[in-house]
C-alpha positions in Angstrom: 127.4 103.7 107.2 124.4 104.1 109.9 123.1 101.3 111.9 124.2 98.5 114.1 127.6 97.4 113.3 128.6 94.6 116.1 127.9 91.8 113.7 129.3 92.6 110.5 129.0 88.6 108.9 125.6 88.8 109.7 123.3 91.7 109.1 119.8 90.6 110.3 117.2 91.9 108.9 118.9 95.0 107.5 120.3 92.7 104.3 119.6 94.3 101.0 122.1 97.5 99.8 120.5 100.6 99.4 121.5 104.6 98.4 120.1 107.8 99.5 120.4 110.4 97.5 120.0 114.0 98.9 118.1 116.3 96.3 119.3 119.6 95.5 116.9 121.0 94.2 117.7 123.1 90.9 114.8 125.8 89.0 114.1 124.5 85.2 113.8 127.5 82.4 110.3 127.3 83.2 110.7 128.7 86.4 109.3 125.0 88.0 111.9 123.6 90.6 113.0 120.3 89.9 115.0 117.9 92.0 118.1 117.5 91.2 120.0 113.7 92.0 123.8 114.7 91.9 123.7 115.5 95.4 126.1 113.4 98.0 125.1 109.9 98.6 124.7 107.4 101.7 124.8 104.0 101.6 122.7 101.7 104.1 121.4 98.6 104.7 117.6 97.7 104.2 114.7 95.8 104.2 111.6 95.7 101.8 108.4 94.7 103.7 105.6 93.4 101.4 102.4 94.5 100.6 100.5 92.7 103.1 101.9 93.7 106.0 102.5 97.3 104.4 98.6 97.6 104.9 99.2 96.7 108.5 101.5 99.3 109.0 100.3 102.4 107.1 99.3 104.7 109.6 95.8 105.9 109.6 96.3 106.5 106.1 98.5 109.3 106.7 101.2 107.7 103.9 97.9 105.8 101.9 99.6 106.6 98.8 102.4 104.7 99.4 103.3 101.0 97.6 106.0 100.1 99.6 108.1 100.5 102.9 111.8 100.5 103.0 113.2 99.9 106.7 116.4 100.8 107.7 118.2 101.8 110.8 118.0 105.2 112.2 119.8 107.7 110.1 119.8 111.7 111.5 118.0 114.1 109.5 116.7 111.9 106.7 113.3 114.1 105.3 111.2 113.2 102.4 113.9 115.5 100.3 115.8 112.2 99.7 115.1 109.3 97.2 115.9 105.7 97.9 118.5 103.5 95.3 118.3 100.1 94.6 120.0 98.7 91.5 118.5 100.3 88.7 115.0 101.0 90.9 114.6 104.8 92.3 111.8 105.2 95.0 110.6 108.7 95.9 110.1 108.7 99.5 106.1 110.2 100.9 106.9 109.9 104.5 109.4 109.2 107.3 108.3 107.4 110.0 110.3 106.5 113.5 107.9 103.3 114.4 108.8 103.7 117.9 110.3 107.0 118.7 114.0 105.6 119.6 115.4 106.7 117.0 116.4 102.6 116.3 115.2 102.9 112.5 112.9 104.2 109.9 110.1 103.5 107.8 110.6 104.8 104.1 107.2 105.1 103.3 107.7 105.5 99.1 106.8 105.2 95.7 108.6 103.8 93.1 109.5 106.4 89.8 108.8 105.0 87.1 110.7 108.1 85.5 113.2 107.5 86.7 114.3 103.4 86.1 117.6 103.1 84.3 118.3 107.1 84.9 121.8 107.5 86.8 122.0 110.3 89.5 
């Protein structure tokens, strides 16, 4: 697991379980490339900021189409090739974003799938 870990009993901010999923992308019959959700998994910590200060924190509408912003700590590598888990909720992640280039944490700028609810990976 990424992110602080001096005070396991209390988490801060970071309190809600999530999973990323790595996609491995696979080509349909059709010839169309498809992600594909059986990649290996990391588990992190999270937070889900609402939607009024989302607004705040969209930058210059370069993630507009975004609902919602996951925040976690800093994980290497993380790209928009990844898809957030939350119970039985999948979010397809628009944009990574590293608020203040410390490589501290990251903004999940995402969208929810509605495809995808109640689909295992």
């Amino acid at each position: 697991m990424y992110g602080r870990q001096k005070h396991k009993g209390n988490p801060g901010r970071f309190r809600t379980l999530l999973t990323l999923r790595a996609s491995s992308e696979a080509q349909a019959t059709s010839g169309d490339v498809q992600p594909d959700w059986t990649g290996a998994a990391l588990t992190v910590r999270g937070c889900w900021v609402d939607s009024t200060q989302r607004m705040r924190m969209i930058e210059g509408g370069k993630f507009s189409e975004a609902s919602g912003i996951w925040e976690i700590p800093w994980v290497p590598d993380l790209t928009d090739k990844y898809r957030v888990e939350y119970g039985s909720r999948y979010y397809r992640i628009v944009g990574v974003g590293n608020p203040d280039e410390r490589n501290r944490e990251l903004h999940l700028y995402v969208i929810e799938d509605e495809g995808a609810k109640g689909v295992s990976g």
